[in-house]
C-alpha positions as CSV (number, residue, x, y, z in Angstrom):
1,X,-7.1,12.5,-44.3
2,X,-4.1,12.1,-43.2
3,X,-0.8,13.6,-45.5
4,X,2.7,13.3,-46.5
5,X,3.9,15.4,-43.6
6,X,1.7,13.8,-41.0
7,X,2.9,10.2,-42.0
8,X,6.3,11.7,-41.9
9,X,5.9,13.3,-39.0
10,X,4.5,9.9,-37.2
11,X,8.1,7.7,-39.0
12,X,10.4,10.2,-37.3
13,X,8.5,10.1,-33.8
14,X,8.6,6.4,-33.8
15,X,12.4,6.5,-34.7
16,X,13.0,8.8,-31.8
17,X,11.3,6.6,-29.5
18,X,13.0,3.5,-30.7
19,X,16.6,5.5,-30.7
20,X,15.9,6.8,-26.8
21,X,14.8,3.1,-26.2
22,X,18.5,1.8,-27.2
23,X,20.3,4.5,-25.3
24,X,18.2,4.0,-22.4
25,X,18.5,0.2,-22.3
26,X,21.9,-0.3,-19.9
27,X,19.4,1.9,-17.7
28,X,16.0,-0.2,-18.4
29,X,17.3,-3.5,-18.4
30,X,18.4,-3.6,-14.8
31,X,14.9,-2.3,-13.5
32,X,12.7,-4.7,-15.4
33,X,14.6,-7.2,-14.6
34,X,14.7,-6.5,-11.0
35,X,10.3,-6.0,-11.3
36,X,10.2,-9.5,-13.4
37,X,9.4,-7.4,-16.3
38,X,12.5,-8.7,-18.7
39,X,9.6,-10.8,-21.1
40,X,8.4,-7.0,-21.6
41,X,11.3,-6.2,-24.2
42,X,12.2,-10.3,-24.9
43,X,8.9,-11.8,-26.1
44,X,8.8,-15.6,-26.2
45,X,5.5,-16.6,-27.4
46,X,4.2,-20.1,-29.3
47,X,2.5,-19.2,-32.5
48,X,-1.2,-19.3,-32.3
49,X,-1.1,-20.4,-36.1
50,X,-4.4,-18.4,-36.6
51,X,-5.4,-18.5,-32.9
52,X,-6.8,-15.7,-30.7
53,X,-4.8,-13.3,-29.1
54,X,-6.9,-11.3,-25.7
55,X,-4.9,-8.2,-24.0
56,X,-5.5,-6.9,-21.0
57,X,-4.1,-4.3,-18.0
58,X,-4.5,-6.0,-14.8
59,X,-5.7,-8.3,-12.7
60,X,-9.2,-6.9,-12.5
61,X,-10.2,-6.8,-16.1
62,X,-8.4,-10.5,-15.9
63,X,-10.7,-11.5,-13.5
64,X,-14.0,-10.0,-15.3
65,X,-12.3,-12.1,-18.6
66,X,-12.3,-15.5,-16.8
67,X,-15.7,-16.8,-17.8
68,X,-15.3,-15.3,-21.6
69,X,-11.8,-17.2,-22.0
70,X,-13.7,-20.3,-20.4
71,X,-16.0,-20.4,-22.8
72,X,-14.2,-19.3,-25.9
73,X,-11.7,-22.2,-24.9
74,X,-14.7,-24.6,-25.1
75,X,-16.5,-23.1,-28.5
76,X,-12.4,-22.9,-29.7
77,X,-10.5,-25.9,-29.0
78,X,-8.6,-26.2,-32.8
79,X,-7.5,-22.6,-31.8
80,X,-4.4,-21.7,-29.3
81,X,-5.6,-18.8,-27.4
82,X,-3.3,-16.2,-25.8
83,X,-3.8,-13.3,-23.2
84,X,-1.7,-10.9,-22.4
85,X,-1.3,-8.3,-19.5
86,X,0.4,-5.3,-18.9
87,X,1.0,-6.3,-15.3
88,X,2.6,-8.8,-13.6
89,X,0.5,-9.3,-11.3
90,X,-2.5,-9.7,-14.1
91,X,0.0,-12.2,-15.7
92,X,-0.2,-14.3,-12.1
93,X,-4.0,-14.0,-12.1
94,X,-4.3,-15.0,-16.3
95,X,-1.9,-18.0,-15.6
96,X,-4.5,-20.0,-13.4
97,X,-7.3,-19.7,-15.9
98,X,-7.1,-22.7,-17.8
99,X,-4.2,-24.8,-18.6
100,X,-4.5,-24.6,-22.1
101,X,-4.4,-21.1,-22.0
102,X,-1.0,-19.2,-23.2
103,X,0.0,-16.5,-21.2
104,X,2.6,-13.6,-21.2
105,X,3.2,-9.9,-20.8
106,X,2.7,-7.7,-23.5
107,X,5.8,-5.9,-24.7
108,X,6.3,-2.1,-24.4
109,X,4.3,-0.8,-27.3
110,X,7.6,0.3,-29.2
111,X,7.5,-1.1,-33.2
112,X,10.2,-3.8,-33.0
113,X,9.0,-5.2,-30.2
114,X,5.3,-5.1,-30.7
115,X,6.4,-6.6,-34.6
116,X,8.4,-9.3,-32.8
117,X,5.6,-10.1,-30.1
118,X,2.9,-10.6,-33.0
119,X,4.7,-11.9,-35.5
120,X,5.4,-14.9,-33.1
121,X,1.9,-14.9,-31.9
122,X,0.3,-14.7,-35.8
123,X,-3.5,-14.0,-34.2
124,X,-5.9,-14.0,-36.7
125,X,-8.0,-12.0,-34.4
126,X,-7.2,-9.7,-31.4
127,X,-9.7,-9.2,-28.5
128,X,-9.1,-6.0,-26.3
129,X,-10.0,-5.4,-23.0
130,X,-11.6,-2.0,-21.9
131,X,-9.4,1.5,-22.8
132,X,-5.9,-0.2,-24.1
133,X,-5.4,1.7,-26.9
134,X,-1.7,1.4,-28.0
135,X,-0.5,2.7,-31.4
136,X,1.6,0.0,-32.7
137,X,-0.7,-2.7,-31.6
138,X,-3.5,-1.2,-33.7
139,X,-0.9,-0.2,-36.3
140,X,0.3,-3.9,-37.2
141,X,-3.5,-5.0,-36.9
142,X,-4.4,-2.3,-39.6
143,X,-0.8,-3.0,-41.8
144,X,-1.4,-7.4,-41.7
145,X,-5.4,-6.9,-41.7
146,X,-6.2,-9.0,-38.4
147,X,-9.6,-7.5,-36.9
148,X,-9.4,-5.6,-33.7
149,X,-12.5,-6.3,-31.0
150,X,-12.5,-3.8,-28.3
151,X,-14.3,-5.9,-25.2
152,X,-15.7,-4.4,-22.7
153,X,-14.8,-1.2,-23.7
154,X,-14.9,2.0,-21.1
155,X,-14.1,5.7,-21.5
156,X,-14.5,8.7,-19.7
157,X,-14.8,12.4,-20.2
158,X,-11.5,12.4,-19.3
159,X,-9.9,9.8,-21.2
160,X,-11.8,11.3,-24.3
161,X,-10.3,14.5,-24.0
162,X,-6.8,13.4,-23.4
163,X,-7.4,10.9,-26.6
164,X,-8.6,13.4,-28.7
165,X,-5.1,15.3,-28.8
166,X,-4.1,12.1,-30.5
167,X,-6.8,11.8,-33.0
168,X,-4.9,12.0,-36.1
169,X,-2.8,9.3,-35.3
170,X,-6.2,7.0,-34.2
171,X,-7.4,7.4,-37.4
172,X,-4.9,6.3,-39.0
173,X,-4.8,3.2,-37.2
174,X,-9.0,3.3,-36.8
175,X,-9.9,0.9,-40.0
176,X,-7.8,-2.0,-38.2
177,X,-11.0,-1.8,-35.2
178,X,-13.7,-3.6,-36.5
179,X,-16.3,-3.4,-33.7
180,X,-16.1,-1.7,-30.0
181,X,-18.5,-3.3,-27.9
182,X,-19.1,-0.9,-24.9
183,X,-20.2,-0.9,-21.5
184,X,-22.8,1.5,-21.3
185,X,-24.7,4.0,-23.5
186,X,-22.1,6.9,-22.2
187,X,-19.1,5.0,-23.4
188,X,-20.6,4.0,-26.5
189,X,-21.2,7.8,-27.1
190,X,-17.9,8.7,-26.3
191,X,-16.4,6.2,-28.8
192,X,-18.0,7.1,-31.2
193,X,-16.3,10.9,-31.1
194,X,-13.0,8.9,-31.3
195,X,-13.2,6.3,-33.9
196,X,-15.3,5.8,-37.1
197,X,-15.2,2.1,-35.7
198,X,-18.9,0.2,-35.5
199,X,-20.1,0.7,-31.6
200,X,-22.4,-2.0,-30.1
201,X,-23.6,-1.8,-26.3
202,X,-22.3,-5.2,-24.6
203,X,-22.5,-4.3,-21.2
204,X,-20.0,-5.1,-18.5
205,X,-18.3,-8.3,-18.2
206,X,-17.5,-8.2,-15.2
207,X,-21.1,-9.3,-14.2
208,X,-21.6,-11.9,-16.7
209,X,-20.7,-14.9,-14.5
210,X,-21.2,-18.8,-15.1
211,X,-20.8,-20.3,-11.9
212,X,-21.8,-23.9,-11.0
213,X,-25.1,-24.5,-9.4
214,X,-25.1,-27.0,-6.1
215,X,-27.7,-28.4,-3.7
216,X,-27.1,-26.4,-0.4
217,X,-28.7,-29.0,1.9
218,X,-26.9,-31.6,0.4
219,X,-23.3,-29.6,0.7
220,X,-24.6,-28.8,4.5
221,X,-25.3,-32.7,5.0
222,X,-22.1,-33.7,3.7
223,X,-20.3,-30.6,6.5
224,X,-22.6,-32.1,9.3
225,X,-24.5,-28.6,9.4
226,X,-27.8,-29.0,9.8
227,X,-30.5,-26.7,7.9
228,X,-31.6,-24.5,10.9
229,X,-27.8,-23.5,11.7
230,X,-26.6,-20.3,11.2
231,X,-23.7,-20.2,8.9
232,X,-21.0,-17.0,8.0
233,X,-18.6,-17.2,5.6
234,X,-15.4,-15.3,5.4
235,X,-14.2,-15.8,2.1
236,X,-10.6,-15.2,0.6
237,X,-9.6,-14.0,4.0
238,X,-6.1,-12.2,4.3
239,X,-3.5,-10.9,6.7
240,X,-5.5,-9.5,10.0
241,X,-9.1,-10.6,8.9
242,X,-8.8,-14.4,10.9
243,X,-8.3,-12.5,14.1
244,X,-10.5,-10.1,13.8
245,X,-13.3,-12.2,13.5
246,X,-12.3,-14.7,16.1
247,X,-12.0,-11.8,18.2
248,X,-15.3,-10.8,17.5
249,X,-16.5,-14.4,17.4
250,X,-17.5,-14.9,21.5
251,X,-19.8,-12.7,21.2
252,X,-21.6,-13.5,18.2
253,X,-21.9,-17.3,19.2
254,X,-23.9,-16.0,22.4
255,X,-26.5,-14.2,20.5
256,X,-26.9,-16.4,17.3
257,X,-28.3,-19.7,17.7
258,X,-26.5,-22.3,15.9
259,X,-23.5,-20.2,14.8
260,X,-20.8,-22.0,12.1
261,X,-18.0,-20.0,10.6
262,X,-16.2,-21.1,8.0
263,X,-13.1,-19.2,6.7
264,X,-11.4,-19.6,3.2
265,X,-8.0,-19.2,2.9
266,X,-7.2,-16.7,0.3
267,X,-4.0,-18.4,0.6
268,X,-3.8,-21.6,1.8
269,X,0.1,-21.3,2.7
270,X,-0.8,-19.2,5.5
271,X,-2.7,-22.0,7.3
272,X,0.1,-22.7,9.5
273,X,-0.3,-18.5,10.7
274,X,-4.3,-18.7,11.0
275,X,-3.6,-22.2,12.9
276,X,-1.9,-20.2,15.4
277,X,-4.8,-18.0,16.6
278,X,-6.7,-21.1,17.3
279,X,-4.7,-22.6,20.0
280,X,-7.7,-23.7,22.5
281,X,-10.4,-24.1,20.1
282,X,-11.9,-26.1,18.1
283,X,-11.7,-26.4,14.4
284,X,-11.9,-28.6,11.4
285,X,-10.1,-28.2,8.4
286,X,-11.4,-28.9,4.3
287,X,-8.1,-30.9,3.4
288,X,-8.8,-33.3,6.1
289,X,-12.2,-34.4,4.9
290,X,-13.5,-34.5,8.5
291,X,-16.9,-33.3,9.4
292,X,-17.1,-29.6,10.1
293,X,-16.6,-27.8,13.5
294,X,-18.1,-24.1,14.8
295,X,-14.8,-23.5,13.4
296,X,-14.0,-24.8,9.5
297,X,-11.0,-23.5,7.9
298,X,-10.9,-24.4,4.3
299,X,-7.0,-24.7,3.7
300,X,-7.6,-25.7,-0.5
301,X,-8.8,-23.6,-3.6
302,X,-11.8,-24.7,-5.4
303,X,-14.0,-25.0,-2.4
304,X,-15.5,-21.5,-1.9
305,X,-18.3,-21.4,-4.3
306,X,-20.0,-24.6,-2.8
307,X,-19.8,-22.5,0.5
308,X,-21.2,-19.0,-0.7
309,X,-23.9,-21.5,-1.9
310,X,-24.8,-22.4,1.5
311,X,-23.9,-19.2,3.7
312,X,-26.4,-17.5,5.6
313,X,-23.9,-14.1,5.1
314,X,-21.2,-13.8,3.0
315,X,-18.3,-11.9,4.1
316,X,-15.8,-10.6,1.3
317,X,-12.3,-10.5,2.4
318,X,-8.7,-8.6,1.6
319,X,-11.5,-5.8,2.2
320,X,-10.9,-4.9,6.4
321,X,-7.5,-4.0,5.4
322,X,-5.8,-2.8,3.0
323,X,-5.3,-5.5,0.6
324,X,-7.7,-3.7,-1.9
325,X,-10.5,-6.2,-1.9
326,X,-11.9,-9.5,-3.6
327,X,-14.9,-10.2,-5.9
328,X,-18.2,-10.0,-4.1
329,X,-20.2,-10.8,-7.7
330,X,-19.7,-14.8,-6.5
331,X,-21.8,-14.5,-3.2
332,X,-23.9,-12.2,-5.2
333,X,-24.0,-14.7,-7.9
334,X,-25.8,-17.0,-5.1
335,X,-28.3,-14.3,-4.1
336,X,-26.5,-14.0,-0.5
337,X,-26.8,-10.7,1.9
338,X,-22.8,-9.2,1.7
339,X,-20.7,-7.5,3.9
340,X,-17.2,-6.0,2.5
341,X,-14.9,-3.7,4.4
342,X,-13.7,-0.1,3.3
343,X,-11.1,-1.7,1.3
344,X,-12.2,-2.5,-1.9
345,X,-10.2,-0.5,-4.7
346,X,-9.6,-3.3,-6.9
347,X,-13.6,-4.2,-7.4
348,X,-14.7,-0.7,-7.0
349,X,-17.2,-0.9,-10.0
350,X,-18.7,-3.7,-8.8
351,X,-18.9,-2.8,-5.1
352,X,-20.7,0.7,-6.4
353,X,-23.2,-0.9,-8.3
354,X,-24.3,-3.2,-5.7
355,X,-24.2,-0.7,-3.0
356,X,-26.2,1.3,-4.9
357,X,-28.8,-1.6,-5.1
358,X,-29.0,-1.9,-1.4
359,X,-27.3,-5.4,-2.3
360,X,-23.9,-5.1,0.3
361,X,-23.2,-3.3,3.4
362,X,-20.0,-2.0,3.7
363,X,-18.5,-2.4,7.4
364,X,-15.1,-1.7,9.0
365,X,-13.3,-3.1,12.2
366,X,-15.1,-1.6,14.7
367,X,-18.9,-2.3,13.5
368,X,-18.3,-5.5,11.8
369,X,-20.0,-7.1,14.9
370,X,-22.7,-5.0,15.1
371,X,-23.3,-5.2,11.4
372,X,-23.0,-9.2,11.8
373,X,-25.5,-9.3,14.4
374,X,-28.7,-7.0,12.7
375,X,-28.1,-9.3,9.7
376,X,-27.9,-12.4,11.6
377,X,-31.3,-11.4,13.3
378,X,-33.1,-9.9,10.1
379,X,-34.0,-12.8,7.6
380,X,-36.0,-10.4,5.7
381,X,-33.2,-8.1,5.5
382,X,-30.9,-10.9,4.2
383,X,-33.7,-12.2,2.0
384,X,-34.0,-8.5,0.3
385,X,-30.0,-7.8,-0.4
386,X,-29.7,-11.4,-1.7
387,X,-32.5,-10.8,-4.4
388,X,-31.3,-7.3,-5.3
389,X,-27.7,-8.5,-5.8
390,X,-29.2,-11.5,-7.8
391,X,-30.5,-9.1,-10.0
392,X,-27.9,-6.6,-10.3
393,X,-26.1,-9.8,-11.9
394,X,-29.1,-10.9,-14.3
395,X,-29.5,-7.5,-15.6
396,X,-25.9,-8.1,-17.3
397,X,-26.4,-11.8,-17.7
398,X,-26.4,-11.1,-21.6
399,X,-23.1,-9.2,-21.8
400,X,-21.6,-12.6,-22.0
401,X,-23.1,-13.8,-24.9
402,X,-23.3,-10.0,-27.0
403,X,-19.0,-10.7,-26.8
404,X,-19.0,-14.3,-27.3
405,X,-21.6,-13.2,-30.4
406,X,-19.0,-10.3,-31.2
407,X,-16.0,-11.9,-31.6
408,X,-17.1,-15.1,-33.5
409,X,-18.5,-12.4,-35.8
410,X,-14.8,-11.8,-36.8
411,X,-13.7,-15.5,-36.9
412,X,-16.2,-17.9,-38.4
């Protein structure tokens, strides 16, 4: 229960903060603005009148969100819908969501900015993503009575304990959290020791995807591949990757029959630098609507689903150096055998969790080849990490609905 002195003592903290942010700010301004960081203390939003507002960190708790915005966009389309980052590089990845989507940094958690941000936004609800737990957020939630959903919420021994040391202050914010729906059993434990807030298991999000289905043989047909060839897929290659495997790739035609590779750009701006490495051979390319060579460089976005649909092995690039990886869930999504590099920080969870379904092999420079090559020759092999990543996916096919389920319980 919280007292006179402890309320007291919380008003002259956040008027210390506020005071060192003014006589810090001919020293802050300069550095945010040089990082692109200015809308971080000058929030410009649109109000929501009522709409939904979701926060996240980063780009990858953006990128396990996309399917969840999708959908709420479709079930919601009298409601403007927000999300936020932390980042700016999560800003970049929210921005190509969905055109109708608002996006924006979050401000620095300091009262008259955070007042400011949400008084401009006016949510009626506000979605969370995983461990961002900020006071003032959750304090203008409790103070204006807007229900707080934690999604895919995560927390570990570690983050307990360091939380904990702040408890009085969470509780006095706690009654604005309406429902945390966790990952797993061990996080749902673990919020439960820190807020009084109902806990629901959800499972991850990040494994809840809603791709499109396709007809492989009639995507091969239409690329001039025929059924029996063999076809790798490099997708969202990146700096160094190309080379590699063309330098790898006269070997691999001579010992498998029918050999197609087709790389995706992860950025199709760089096709002039990948078209450089193919001086004397041949190649097609996806903006050109011509037939598909050995070599098929797909220079567009949009395209790379249809082709982990009809890969005989998916490679996972920005993973053979360090670019910190991409999402392997969409190949897995398609039941295909994997192969990622060492590389792969920014998916880590998901790489684990595969990995330690036998569902992805994880290679590096010098035994990609090989690696290529005992995959290319066992279809059983394939067959077997194609299923097991398959299900790795369907065992959290219903985290999507339990938060679609979760938040409407707080807006209809």
């Amino acid at each position: 229960m919280f007292t006179v002195f402890s309320f007291t003592l919380i008003l002259i903290l956040e008027i210390a903060l506020e005071l060192l942010f003014i006589l810090l700010f001919p020293l802050i301004y300069p550095i945010l603005k040089l990082k692109d960081y200015l809308p971080a203390i000058q929030p410009d939003f649109t109000s929501t009148h009522q709409g939904i507002l979701i926060h996240a960190a980063s780009v990858g708790e953006v990128n396990a969100l996309q399917t969840l915005v999708q959908r709420l966009l479709q079930r919601y389309q009298d409601r403007q819908i927000t999300l936020t980052t932390t980042t700016v590089t999560g800003l970049k990845a929210a921005s190509g969501i969905d055109p109708k989507l608002q996006t924006g940094l979050s401000v620095l958690d300091l009262w008259h900015l955070r007042h400011k941000q949400l008084k401009q936004l006016d949510p009626s609800i506000i979605c969370i993503m995983e461990t961002e737990i900020w006071f003032n957020l959750l304090a203008f939630a409790r103070i204006h009575k807007i229900p707080v959903v934690f999604m895919n919420a995560r927390l570990s021994e570690k983050s307990l304990r360091r939380y904990r040391l702040f408890q009085p202050l969470l509780k006095m914010v706690s009654p604005a959290i309406k429902e945390i729906m966790a990952q797993s059993e061990a996080d749902a434990v673990r919020f439960k020791q820190l807020f009084s807030s109902k806990v629901s298991l959800a499972g991850n999000l990040k494994f809840a995807l809603d791709l499109p289905s396709y007809d492989p043989p009639e995507i091969r047909q239409s690329l001039a591949y025929s059924l029996t060839d063999f076809v790798l897929v490099w997708g969202s290659s990146r700096p160094g990757e190309e080379a590699l495997i063309l330098s790898i790739l006269p070997e691999l035609k001579n010992r498998i029959p029918g050999l197609k590779l087709i790389i995706a750009l992860r950025h199709p701006q760089r096709l002039s630098e990948v078209l450089r490495l193919l001086p004397d051979q041949s190649y097609s390319l996806s903006s050109k609507h011509e037939p598909a060579g050995d070599i098929h460089v797909i220079d567009e976005l949009g395209y790379l689903n249809q082709v982990w649909a009809i890969c005989d092995l998916a490679i996972v690039g920005g993973s053979f150096f360090d670019f910190g990886g991409h999402n392997p869930l969409e190949p897995a999504f398609y039941s295909k055998a994997i192969i990622m590099g060492p590389y792969h920080s920014s998916c880590r969870d998901s790489v684990n969790l595969l990995n330690g379904q036998n569902a992805i092999r994880i290679s590096d420079v010098e035994a990609l080849a090989e690696d290529i090559l005992k995959l290319a020759h066992d279809p059983e092999l394939r067959a077997r990490m194609g299923a097991a990543a398959k299900t790795v996916l369907d065992q959290n096919a219903m985290s999507l609905e339990k938060h679609l389920n979760g938040i409407a319980a707080w807006i209809e």
